[in-house]
N, C-alpha and C positions, 0 to 999 in steps of 0.2 A: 070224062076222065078215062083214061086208059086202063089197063090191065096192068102195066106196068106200074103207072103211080098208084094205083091202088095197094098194091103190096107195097110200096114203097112208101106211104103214109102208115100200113100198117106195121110195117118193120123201126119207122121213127117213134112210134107211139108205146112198142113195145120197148125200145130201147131207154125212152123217158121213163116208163113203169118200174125197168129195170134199176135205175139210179134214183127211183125215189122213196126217201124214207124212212119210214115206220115209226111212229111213238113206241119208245121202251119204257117194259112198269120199272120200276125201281120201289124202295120203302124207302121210309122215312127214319133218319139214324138219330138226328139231334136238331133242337130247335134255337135259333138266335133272337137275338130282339130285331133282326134285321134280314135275315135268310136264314132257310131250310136248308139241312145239309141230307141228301140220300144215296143212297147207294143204288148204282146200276147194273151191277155186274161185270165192275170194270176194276181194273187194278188203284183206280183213283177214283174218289167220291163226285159227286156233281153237287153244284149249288142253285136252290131256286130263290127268288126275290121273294120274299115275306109280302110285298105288296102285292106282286104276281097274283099268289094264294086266293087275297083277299080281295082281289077285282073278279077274279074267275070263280070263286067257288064262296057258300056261305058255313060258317063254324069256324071252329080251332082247327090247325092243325094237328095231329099227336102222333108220338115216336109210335114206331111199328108201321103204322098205317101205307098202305102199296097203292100209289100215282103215278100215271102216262104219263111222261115228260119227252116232249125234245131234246135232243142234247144239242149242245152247242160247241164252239171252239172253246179252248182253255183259257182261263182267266191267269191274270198275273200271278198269281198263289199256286196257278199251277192246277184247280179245282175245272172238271168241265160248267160249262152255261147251261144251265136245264128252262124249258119253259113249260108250261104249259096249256100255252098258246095254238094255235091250231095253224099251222102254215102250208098252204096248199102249195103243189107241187104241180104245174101245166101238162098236158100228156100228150101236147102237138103245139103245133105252131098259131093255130089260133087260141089255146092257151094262152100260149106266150102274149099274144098281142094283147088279149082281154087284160091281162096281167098290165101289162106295158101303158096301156088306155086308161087303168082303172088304178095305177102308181100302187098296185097291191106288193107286198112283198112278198118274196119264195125262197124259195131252199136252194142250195147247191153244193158243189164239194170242190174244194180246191184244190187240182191238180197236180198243177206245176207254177214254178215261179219263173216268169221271164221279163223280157228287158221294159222296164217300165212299171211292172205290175205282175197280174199273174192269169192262169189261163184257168178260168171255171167252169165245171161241168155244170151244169143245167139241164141235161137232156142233148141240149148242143153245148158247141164251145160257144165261150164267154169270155170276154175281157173284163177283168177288173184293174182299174188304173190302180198306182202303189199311193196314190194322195189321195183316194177314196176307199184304202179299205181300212182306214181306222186305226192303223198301228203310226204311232209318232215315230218309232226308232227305227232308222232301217234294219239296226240286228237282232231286228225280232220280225224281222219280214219272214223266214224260214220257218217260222213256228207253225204260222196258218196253213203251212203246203198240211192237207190229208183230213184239214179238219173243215166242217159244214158247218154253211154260215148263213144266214140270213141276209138277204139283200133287195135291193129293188133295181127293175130293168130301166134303163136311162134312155137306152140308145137301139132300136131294133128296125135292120133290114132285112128281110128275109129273103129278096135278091140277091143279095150277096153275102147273106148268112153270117152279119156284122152284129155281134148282140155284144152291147157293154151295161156291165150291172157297177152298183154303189152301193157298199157295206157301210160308208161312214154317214151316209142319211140314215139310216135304220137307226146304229148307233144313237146316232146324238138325239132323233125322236122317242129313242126309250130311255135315254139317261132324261130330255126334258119331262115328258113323260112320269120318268120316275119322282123328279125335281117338284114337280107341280104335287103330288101324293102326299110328297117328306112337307112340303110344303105348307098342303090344305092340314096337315096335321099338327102343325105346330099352332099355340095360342100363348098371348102375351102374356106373363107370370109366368111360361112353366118355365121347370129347372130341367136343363139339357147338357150332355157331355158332348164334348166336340175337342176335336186336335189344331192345335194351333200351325195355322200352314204359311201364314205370311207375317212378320213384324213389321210395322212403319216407325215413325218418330211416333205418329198420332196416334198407335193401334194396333190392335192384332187381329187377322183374321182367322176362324175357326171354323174348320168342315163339321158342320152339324152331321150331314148323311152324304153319302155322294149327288154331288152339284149343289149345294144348299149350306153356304158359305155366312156367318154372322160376322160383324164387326163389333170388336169390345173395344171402346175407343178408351185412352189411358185415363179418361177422368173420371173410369168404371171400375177405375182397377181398382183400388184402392182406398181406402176415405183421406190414408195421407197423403200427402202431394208426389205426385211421380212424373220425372222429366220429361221420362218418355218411356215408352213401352217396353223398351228390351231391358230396363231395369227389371222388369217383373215377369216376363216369361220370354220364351226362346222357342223356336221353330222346335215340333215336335211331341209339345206338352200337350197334355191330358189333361183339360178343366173341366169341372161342373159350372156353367153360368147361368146365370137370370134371363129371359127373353122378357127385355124392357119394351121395346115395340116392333111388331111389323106392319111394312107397307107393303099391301096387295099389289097395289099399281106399278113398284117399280123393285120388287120385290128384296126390299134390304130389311134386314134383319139386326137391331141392334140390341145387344149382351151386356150382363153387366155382374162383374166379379165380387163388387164390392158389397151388393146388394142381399148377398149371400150372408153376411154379417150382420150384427146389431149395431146399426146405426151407433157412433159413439157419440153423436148428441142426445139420443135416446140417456144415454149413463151421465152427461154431464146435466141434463136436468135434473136424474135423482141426487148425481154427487154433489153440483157446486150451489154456494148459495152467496146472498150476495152479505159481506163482511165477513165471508174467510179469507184466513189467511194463504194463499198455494203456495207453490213453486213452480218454474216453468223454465223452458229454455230459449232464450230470443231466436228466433226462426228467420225473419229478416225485418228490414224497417223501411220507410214509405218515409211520405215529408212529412205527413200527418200524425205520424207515432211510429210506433213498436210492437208488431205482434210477437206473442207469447206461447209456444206449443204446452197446451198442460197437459195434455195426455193426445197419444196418438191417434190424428183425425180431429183435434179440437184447440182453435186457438184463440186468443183471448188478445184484446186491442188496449194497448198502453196509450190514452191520448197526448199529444204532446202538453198540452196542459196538464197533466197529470204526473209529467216525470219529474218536477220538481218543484218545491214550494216558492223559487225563483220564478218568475212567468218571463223575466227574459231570455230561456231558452230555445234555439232557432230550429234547431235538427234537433233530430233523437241521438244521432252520431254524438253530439256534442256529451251526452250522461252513457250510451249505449254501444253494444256490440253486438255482432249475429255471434252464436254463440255461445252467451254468455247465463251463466245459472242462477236465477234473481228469485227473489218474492215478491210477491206482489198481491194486494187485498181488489176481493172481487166487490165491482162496486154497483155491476148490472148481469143481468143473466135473462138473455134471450133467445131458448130453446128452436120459437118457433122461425127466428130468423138469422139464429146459427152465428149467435153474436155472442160476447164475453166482454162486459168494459173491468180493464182492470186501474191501479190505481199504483203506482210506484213511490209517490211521493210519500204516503199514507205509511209504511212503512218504517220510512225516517221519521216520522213523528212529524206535528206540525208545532212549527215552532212558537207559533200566535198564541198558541195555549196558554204559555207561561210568561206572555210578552210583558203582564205589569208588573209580578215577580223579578224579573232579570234585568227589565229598565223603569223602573220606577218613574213619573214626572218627576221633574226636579236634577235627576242623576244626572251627571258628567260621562258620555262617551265618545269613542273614538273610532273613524275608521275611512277608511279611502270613499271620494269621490269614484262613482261609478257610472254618472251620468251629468249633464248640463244642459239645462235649456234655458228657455226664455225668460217663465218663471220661478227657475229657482233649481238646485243641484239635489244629485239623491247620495247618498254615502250607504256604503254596506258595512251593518256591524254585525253581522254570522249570517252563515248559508239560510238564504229563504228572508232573509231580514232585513230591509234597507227605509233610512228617514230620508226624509224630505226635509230643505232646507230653503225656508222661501225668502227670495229675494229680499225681501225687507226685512229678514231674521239674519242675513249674514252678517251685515256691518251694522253699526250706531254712528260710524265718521260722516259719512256722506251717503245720500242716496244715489245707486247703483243705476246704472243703463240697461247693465247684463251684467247675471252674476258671471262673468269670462273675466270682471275686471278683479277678482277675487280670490277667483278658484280656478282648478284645472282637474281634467282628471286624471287619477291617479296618484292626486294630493292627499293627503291625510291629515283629519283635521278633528278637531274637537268640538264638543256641541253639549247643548241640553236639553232635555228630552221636556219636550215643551205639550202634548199634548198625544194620545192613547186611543185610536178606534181599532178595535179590535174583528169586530164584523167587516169593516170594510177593509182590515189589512194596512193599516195607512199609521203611519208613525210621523208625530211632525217634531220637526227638531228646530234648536235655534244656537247661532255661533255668537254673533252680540249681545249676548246676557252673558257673556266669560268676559267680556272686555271690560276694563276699568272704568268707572264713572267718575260723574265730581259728588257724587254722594260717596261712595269709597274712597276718593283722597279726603273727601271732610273728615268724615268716621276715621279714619288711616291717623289723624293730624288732631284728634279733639277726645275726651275723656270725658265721663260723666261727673255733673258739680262743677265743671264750668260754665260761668256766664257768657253769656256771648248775646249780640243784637241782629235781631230781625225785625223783618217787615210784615205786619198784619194783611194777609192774603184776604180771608172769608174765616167769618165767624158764625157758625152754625148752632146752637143747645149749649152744652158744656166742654164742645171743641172746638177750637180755631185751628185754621190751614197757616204756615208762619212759612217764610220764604230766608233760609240763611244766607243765601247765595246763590248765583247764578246756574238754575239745575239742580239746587239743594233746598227739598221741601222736608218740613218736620211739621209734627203733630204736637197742640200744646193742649192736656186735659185739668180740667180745675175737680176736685173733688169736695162736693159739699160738708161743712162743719157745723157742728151745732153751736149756736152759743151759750154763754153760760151767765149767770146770773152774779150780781157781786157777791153773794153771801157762798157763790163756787157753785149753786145748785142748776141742775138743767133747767131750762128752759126750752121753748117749741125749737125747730128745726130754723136757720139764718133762711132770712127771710129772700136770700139771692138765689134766683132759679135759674140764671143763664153766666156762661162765662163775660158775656157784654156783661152785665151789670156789675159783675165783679171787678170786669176790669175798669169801668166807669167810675167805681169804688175807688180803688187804689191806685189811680191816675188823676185825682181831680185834684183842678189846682186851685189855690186863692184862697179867702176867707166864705163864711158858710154863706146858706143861701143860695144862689142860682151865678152869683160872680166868680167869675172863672173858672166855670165849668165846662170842663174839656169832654166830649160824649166818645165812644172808642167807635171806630169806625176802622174799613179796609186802609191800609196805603200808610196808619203808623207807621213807626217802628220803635219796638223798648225791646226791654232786658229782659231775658229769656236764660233761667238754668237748666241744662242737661241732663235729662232726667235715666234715658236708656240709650243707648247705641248697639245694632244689632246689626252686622255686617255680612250676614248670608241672606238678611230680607231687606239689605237696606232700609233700613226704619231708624229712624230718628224721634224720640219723646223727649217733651219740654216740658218745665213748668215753670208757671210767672218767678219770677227775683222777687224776695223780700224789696 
């Protein structure tokens, strides 16, 4: 090597010495949950990363306390970038290249700005491209002229004395860097304040620390129901939320707002029980029922069986509205599966209660056909309450095909309440027991103490079955007498124990003895007086004619 490059490496080496430099102390003025602020001796503070601190050095911080720092360029706030970091600065050209080889980062200071980018001292000039030095905006390109940065060499010829450095790999390697810290620090449970930086329909995003972003997705917000997330916060907000879980592998972080709160299923197990009475506001309806908000974040399921004591109910829409302020008795309560059965019908009373009170058997009522089928029509006589009318209870004229040849719906008709199950809900009714008989025109047309002639049906003890007419059966009873002796005195009990014998008594014909003896049997017929006529039971009583 010459005499000449010899001074001339060492006039480079001094010139690099020249521009490089120096850790400044500074104290320490105040402490964050997130960065030190210290003073330098400059007309504006500098800020160090709280993590920094705590990779580099072991204890607390504390105010007072005087630390070496790098300064850096200005942050947005306007604060310098302090490290205290150690950043070696090369003091030749094989510097440089060790540097360059070994992708180590170094210092420099930003001269001037020119076309493209900007021109950095390092000892030598430097190009820095304007897409790698980390600033987004171009009109904040002018800020970095005068201020030292940290970079790394990209690009190095020292033929032609071509060096390009990159501020925005350092960058993004200390915010990742810082990412992975805020990062390892978080644990699932804890409660964290973060600012809300993005809304979606589904969600809101919240900057935990810088880089280290959570999602609170809307079904976290809230325990009541939320459309979507901008009902409940807006780009900017300051939440405390829950860290429900993180994934290491893919590093998402999901938050939860609601979680923050007392469970309101938690209160509806102390509060509700099952046969109270609530109130609640229909919330919307399903095909299956009606849910019921009773208190906010808790709702209660109206089944469609349960909205009316009618079960031909099809929709909820049919008794229901969204909106609408009801009561309704709780009839299930299940905490652990966030369930509520309520019961609407219950309310109105059930009307089956009082069903033998209000329709006695026997009673005459009225009311429209509301169904038809095969075997037989249903009539509604009050809400929740419908008989049955079975085919061979509508007419006494003729036997029916289908009761269609009868009835219709929407006919109104009369009936008697012919039979009462109360368990099973079932009312049986009949419309041909209202229809005239030929026992009612007999009864209509005959008085008691008239004679009149029938036919000996069946004679059974001391009643016979007697046939007046076609359709018209009467009852004839004989009542034993004692006889009496000639002197008037009693005597045993008439020695006739059956109505045959009596009647074989007072039917026999001829002279004594066994001639002409007529024996009573079925299929006579004699004279018969009228003993009772009773025309709500059709019942007819006889007794023999003198």
């Amino acid at each position: 090597m010459s005499t000449f490059q010899s001074e001339e490496n060492a006039e480079f080496a001094e010139l690099l010495s020249n521009f490089e430099r120096q850790p400044e102390g500074g104290t320490i003025i105040s402490i964050g949950p997130e960065a030190i602020v210290v003073d330098i001796g400059r007309k504006i503070e500098g800020i160090l990363p709280l993590s920094e601190w705590r990779d580099a050095r072991d204890g607390s911080p504390s105010i007072g306390d005087t630390i070496s720092v790098s300064v850096g360029p200005r942050t947005e706030e306007g604060y310098y970038e302090l490290s205290i970091r150690k950043v070696e600065r090369p003091k030749d050209w094989s510097g440089l290249e060790a540097a360059f080889e070994a992708k180590r980062n170094i210092r420099g200071m930003i001269a001037e700005q020119v076309k493209g980018g900007f021109r950095v001292d390092i000892g030598v000039r430097a190009f820095l491209p304007a897409s790698r030095s980390g600033v987004r905006d171009a009109a904040d390109m002018p800020k970095l002229v005068g201020q030292e940065i940290e970079c790394r060499i990209t690009k190095l010829d020292r033929e032609k004395e071509d060096v390009v450095v990159d501020r925005r790999i350092v960058l993004e390697e200390e915010q990742g860097a810082r990412r992975e810290r805020a990062f390892a620090e978080l644990k699932e449970g804890d409660v964290v304040r973060g600012t809300v930086r993005t809304v979606m329909d589904f969600g809101a995003f919240l900057e935990l620390s810088p880089g280290v972003d959570g999602l609170l997705h809307v079904a976290d917000m809230a325990y009541t129901r939320v459309g979507k997330a901008s009902d409940v916060v807006k780009p900017g907000d300051e939440l405390e939320t829950k860290i429900l879980k993180i994934d290491p592998a893919t590093k998402k972080i999901s938050l939860g707002l609601k979680q923050l709160q007392e469970d309101p299923w938690s209160i509806a197990a102390r509060t509700f029980h099952v046969g109270d009475r609530v109130s609640g506001t229909i919330s919307r309806l399903a095909d299956f029922g009606a849910f019921v908000e009773l208190v906010p974040g808790v709702e209660g399921l109206i089944h469609l069986s349960e909205l009316s004591w009618d079960k031909r109910v099809r929709k909820p829409a049919d008794v229901l509205k969204p909106g609408d302020r009801i009561e309704a008795v709780i009839l299930q309560v299940n905490p652990a599966e966030r369930r509520i059965g309520l019961g609407y019908k219950q309310v109105l009373g059930d009307p089956w209660e009082t069903i033998s009170e209000k329709y006695p058997i026997g009673s005459v009522v009225e009311g429209p056909i509301t169904n038809v089928t095969q075997f037989g029509a249903f009539a509604a006589l009050r809400e929740g309450i419908e008989g049955m009318i079975h085919i061979s209870d509508i007419t006494g004229e003729k036997r029916l095909d289908h009761p269609r040849e009868k009835l219709a719906k929407g006919q109104t008709v009369r009936a008697v309440v012919l039979e009462i199950d109360r368990e099973r809900r079932r009312l049986r009714l009949g419309m041909k027991q209202l229809e005239p008989t030929t026992v009612d025109h007999y009864i209509s047309e005959h008085r008691p103490g008239e004679t009149v002639s029938g036919r000996l049906i069946e004679v059974s003890g001391d009643s016979a079955k007697v046939e007046l007419g076609e359709g018209v059966m009467a009852v004839c009873q004989i009542k034993k007498r004692a006889e009496t002796t000639p002197q008037g005195e009693s005597a045993r009990p008439a020695d006739i124990s059956s109505l045959g014998a009596m009647l074989e008594a007072r039917w026999k014909k001829g002279g004594t003895g066994g001639e002409g003896k007529e024996t009573a049997r079925a299929g006579q017929v004699r004279s018969f007086r009228i003993a009772r006529l009773d025309s709500s039971k059709k019942l007819i009583e006889l007794e023999l004619a003198s």
